[in-house]
N, C-alpha and C positions, 0 to 999 in steps of 0.2 A: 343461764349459768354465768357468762360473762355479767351481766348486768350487777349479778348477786357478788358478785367478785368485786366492783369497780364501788357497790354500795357499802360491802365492809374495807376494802382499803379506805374509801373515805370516809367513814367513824373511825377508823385505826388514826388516821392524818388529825382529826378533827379534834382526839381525845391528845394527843400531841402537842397539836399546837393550841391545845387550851381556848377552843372555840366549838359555836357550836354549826351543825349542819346549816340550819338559817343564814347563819351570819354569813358563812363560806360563800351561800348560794348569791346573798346579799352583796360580797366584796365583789366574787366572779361576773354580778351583771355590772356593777358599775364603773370599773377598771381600777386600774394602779391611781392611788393619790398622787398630789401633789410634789410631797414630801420624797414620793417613792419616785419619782420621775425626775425629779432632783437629784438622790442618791445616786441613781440609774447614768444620768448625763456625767453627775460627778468621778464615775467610778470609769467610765467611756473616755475622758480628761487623764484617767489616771493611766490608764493601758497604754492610751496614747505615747505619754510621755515617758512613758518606761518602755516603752518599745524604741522611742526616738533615741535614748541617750544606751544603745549596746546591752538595755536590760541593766544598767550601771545605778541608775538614779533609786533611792531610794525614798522616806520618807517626807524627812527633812529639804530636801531639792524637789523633789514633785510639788509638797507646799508651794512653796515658794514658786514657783512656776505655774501655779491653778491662779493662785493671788494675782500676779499679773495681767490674768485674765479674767480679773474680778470676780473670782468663784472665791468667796469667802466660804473657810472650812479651817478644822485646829489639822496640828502635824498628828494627833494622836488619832483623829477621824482616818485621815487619809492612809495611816499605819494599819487601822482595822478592816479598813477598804483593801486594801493591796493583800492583807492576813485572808480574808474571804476569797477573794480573789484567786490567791495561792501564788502570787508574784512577791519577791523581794530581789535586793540589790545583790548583785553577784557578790559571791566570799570566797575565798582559795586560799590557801595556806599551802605552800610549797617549801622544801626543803631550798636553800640558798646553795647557788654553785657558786665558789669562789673564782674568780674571771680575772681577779691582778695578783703579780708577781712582786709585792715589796723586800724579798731577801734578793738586795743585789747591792752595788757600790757606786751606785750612780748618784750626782750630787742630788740634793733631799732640799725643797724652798722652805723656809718657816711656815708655821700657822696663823696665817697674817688674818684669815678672816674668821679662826675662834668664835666659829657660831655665832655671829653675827647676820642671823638671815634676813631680819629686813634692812630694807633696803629703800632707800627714798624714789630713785629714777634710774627708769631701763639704762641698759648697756652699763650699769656701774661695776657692775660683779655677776661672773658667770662661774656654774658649777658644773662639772664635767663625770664622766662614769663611764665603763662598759659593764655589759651586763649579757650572760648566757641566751639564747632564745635555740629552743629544742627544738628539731624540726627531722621527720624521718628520712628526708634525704642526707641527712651530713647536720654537722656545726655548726650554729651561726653566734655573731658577737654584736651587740648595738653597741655604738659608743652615740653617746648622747652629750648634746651641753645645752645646761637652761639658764635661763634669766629670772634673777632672785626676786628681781622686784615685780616684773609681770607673770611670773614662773610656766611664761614660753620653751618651747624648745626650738632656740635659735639654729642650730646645728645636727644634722646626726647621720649616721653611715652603717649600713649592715654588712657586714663578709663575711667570709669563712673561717679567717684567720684575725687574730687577736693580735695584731700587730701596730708598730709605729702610723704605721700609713692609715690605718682605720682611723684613730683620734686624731690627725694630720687632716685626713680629710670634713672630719667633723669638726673641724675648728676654722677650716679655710673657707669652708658652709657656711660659717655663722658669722664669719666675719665680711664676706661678700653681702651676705641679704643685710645685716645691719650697722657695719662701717661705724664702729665705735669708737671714740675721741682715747685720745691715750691716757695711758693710767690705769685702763680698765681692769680689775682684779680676776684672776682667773684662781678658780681653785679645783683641786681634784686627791685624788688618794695617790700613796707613795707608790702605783705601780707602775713597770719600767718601762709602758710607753711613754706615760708622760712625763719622767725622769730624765729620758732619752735625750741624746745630744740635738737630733731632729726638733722634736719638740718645744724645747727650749729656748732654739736659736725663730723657731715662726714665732714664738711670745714675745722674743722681744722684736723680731719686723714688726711686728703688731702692736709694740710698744705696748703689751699688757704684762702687769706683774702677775708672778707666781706664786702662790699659796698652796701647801700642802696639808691633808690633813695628818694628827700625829699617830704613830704605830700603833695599827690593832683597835685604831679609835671610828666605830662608821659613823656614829654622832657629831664627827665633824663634818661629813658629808651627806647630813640626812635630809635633806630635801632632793638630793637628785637622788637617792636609794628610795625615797617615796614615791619618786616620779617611775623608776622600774619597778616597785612594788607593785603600782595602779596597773602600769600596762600588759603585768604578766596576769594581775585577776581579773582587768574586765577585758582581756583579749587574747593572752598569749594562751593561758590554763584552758582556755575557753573552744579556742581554736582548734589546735594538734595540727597542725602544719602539716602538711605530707612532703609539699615540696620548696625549696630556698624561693623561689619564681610566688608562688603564694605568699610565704612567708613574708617578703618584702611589700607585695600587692596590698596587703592586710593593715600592715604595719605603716606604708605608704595612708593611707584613708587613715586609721586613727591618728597620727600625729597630728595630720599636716588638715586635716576634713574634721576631724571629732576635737581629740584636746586641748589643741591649738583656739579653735575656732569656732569652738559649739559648747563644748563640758567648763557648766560655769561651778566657780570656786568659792567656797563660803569666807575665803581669806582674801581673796575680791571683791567683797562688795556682791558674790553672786553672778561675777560675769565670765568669761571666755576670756584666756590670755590674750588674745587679740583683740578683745573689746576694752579690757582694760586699759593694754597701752594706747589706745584710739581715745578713750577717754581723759589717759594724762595730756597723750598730747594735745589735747582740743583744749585742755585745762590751761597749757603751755604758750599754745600762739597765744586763748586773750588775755 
């Protein structure tokens, strides 16, 4: 009975896959082609590397990183690889918590850097944010600040409270690891920490100018609201936090381990903020 079973599933298979019994019997003695051990290796290539970058990487970035390894394949191959597969790049769509206070009377810098995002050489212009991170023990706030031109994050600080001292401390961060020549333009949104009398008086110890962006505009500080966008869908949405102690551990590893220094950028050249500027600068000394 089993036997008669195993014989009509495989004419059921057989009339499927538009072959006939011989030929099956024929494939099964001789193994997997050539072709298919290729496919097979290239699809092993592909798990790999989407498992290496947080399940982040997609089509386009997997390419490009097979290439390297001299596995010539199109982005549309590796799309239908990952499709079979049943992997793609993480997606999230979350509601926006608003995180700054701009109704206040505190003085307001012009919009000196008017979307001007590129940028020739590190440390010229840094963009700054805080931004919500849910977590079921209590509140948390990133303030963050990045660098335009390698689009690093030089600076950042997590706490409880959305205060002066959190963007104080992420600015005293970035100004220690990178010791930037004066002049250096800071920008951020009109909210009142960094309005703040505090605030203002470390920009200019720091002898960097101030730029605001103008009211109800986030377009003028859309590369660091990109940089919160990426870190809440390929880790915060992803995560669920239970505790602040996790929540920093997590977020500690992707900045400073993954985005920093691993997740390369198609507006780089393809590389890791910190390969870029490794690469200016080596461009620099010769």
């Amino acid at each position: 009975m089993k036997d008669h079973c195993s014989e009509f599933n495989l004419k059921k298979m057989c009339e499927v896959m538009g072959v006939s019994r011989s030929g099956y019997y024929k494939w099964k003695s001789t193994g997997p082609s050539n072709q298919e051990l290729r496919r097979l290796a290239v699809m092993e290539r592909i798990v790999f590397h989407y498992h290496d970058s947080y399940q982040c990487y997609g089509a386009p970035k997997i390419t490009y990183l097979l290439h390297n390894e001299d596995i010539t394949v199109s982005e549309r191959t590796v799309g239908l690889y990952m499709q079979e597969l049943g992997i793609r790049s993480c997606v999230s769509h979350k509601y926006k918590v608003q995180t700054t206070d701009s109704n206040h009377d505190l003085p307001i810098a012009p919009n000196v850097l008017n979307q001007a995002f590129k940028t020739e050489k590190p440390n010229q212009v840094w963009v700054a944010d805080i931004t919500y991170i849910p977590c079921r023990e209590g509140r948390l706030y990133l303030a963050s600040i990045l660098d335009l031109c390698t689009r690093e994050i030089v600076g950042w600080r997590l706490g409880s409270r959305m205060t002066t001292d959190l963007v104080l401390g992420a600015l005293q961060d970035a100004y220690v690891a990178k010791k930037p020549k004066k002049g250096l333009l800071h920008h951020s949104d009109r909210g009142s920490q960094y309005a703040s009398h505090d605030y203002r008086q470390q920009l200019k110890t720091y002898k960097m100018k101030p730029s605001m962006s103008r009211k109800g505009n986030c377009y003028d500080n859309a590369c660091m609201e990109s940089f919160h966008s990426l870190l809440k869908k390929e880790l915060v949405y992803r995560k669920r936090f239970k505790t602040k102690q996790q929540a920093y551990d997590e977020i500690y590893r992707y900045i400073e381990f993954f985005y920093n220094r691993k997740r390369i950028h198609g507006a780089l050249g393809y590389l890791s903020p910190v390969q870029f500027a490794a690469k200016f600068n080596k461009r620099k000394a010769a």
